[in-house]
C-alpha positions, -999 to +999 in steps of 0.1 A: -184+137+015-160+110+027-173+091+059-147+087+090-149+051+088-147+047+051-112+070+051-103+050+078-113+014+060-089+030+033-060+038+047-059+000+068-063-017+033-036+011+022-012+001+043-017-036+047-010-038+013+020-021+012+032-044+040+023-073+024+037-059-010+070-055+014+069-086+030+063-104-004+097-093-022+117-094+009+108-132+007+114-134-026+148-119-023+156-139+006+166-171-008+185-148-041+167-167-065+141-146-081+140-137-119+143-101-128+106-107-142+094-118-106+116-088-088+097-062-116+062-072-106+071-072-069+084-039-071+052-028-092+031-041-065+051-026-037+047+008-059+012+002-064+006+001-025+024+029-017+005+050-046-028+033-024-015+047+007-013+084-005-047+082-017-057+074+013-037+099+028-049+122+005-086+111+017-078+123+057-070+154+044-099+159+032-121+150+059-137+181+078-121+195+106-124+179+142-136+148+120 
């Protein structure tokens, strides 16, 4: 069984990644001068968080009733 704190230690890293993955290309696409290579791995990342976030989410789902 998944503790309270644990799901809820998830879903902050979730979604602190997935800002910082957003925060990260907006940067990069700022200033327009980002290699498609550099865009690609930003956009992986950005993926990557949001694939972290519906774990997480998928983790408060699971947690008990009145939890």
């Amino acid at each position: 069984m998944t503790s309270l704190d644990s799901v809820e230690d998830l879903v902050a890293a979730a979604e602190q990644a997935y800002d910082d993955a957003a925060a990260a290309l907006a940067a990069a696409e700022a200033d327009g001068l980002i290699s498609q290579i550099e865009h690609d791995d930003l956009l992986q990342g950005r993926a990557d968080a949001q694939q972290a976030k519906a774990d997480a989410q998928s983790e408060v789902t699971a947690l008990p009733a009145g939890t």
